[in-house]
C-alpha positions in Angstrom: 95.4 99.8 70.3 92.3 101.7 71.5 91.2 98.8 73.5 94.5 98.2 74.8 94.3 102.0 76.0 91.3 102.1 77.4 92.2 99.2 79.3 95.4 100.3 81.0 93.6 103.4 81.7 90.4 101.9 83.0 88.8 104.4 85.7 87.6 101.1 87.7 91.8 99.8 87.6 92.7 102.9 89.1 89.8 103.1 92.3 90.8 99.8 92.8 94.4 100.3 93.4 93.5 103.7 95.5 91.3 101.6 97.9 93.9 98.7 97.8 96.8 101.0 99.2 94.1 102.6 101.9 93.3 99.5 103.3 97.0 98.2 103.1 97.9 101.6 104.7 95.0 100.7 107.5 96.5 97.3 107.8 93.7 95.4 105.9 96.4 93.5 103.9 93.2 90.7 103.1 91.0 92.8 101.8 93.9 95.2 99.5 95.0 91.9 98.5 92.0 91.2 96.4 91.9 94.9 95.2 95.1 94.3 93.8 93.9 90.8 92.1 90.8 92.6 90.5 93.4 95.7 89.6 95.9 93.1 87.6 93.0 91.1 85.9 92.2 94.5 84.4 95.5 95.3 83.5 98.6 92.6 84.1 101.3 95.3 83.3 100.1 97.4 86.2 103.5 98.4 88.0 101.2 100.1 90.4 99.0 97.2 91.0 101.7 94.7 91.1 103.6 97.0 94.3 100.5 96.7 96.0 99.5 92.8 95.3 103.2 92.1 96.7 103.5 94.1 99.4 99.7 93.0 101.1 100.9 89.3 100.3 104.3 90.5 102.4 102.3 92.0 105.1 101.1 89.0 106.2 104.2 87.5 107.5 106.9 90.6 107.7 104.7 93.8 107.9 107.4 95.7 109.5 109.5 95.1 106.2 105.9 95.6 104.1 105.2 98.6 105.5 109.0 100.1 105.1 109.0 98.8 101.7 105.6 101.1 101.5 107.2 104.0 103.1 110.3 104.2 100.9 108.2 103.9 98.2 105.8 106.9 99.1 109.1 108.8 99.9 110.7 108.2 96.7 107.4 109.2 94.7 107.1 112.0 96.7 110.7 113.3 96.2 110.8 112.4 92.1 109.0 114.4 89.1 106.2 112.5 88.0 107.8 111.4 84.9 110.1 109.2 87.2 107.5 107.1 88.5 107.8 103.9 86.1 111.7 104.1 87.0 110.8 104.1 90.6 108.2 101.6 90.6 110.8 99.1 88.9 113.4 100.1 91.2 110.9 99.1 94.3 109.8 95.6 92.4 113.5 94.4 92.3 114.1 95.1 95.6 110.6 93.5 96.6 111.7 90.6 94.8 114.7 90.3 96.2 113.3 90.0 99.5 113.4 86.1 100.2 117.3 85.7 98.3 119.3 83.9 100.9 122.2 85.1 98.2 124.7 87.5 100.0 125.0 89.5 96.6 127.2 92.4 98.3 130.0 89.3 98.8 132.7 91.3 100.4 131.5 94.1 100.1 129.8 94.1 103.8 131.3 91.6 106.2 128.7 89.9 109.2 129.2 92.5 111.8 133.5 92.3 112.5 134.0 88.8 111.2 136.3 89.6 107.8 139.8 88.6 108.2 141.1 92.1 106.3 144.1 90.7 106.3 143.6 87.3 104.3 142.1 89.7 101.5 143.5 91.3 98.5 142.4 94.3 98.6 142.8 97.6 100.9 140.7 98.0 104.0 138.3 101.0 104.2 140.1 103.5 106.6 143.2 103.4 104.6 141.3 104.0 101.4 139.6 107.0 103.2 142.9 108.7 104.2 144.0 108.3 100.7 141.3 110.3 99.6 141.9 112.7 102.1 144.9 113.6 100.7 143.7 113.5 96.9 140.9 113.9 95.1 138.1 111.4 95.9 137.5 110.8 92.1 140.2 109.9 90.6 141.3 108.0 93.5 138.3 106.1 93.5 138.3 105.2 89.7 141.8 104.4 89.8 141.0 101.9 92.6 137.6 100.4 91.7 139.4 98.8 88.7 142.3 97.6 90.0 141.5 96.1 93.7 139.0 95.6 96.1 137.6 97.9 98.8 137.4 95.9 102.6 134.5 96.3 104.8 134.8 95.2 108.4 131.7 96.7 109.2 128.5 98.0 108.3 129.2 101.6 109.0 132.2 101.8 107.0 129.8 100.7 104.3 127.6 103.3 105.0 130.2 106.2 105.0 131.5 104.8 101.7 127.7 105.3 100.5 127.3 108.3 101.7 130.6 109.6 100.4 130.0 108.3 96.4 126.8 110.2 97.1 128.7 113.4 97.8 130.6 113.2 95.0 128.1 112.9 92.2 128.3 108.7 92.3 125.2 108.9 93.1 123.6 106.7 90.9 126.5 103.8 92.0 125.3 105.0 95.2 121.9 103.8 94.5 123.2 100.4 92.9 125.0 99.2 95.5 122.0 99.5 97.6 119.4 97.7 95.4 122.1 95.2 95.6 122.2 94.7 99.3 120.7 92.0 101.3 116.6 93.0 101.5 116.8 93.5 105.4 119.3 96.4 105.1 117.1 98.6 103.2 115.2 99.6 106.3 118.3 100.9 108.4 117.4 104.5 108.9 121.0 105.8 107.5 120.1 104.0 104.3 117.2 105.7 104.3 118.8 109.2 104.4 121.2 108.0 102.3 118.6 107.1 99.4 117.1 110.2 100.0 119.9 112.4 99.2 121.0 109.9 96.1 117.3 111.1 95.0 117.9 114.8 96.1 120.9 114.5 93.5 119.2 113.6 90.5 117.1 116.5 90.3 
């Protein structure tokens, strides 16, 4: 156990990964790259380490989606108590590693621009959903619903809203779900952004 300790909290392990993320930050993904390596042979568990090892071998061939990867990581650190950080490092892994799914794992749920057929669904289209809850109260409308049909998309905005409206109304943390669930690219739409931002403004 004292090895093990000493290990994972190894003062070398720890100036590697600072001088990894400052040369991936100056876009020397090569060189952070092989901070990284030396980071993870000192410690494989390194949540830390393993963001930055990813995210450099990303850079490579998508640094636009590297480097938003990097800043929604730095903004969720920044915005969470400390003793959030493992939850938020995990959180960023999954959705690192779901970066290359060709899987559509929102199915329905977001349509390819306007191209859903609403009415060859079951289920109730968006705006009609959003007048209902205009007239009652958006929770127990919601939970009613959620169980017993589907909610149509015909576009991305609508999906947004509907984000941005569970956030409002304390489902934040299906808020957040439905995100780490979406296709890798949409994570670096700016309303997402805000949208993760007040998620994480909520669960303080």
């Amino acid at each position: 156990m004292e090895t093990s300790f000493q290990i994972n909290n190894d003062p070398k392990k720890r100036t590697l990964i600072k001088k990894g993320f400052k040369l991936f930050a100056n876009q020397d993904c090569k060189a952070a790259l092989r901070l990284f390596s030396d980071a993870l042979f000192l410690d494989k568990d390194d949540l830390s380490a393993k963001i930055g090892l990813l995210l450099s071998d990303m850079a490579m061939d998508f640094p636009k989606e590297a480097y938003g990867f990097y800043e929604l990581y730095e903004t969720m650190l920044a915005a969470q108590p400390r003793a959030a950080r493992t939850k938020i490092q995990r959180q960023i892994l999954e959705l690192i590693n779901s970066f290359d799914s060709n899987i559509d794992k929102m199915s329905t749920m977001v349509s390819n621009e306007d191209n859903i057929e609403a009415e060859n669904i079951d289920g109730i289209l968006y705006p009609d959903f959003k007048k209902i809850c205009q007239n009652d109260n958006f929770k127990e409308v919601f939970e009613n619903l959620i169980f017993s049909t589907k909610i149509i998309f015909t576009s991305k905005n609508d999906f947004y809203d509907f984000l941005d409206l569970l956030v409002e109304n304390d489902f934040y943390e299906m808020s957040l779900s439905y995100i780490e669930n979406m296709p890798s690219v949409a994570i670096y739409d700016e309303k997402i952004r805000q949208i993760l931002q007040k998620a994480v403004d909520k669960t303080k």
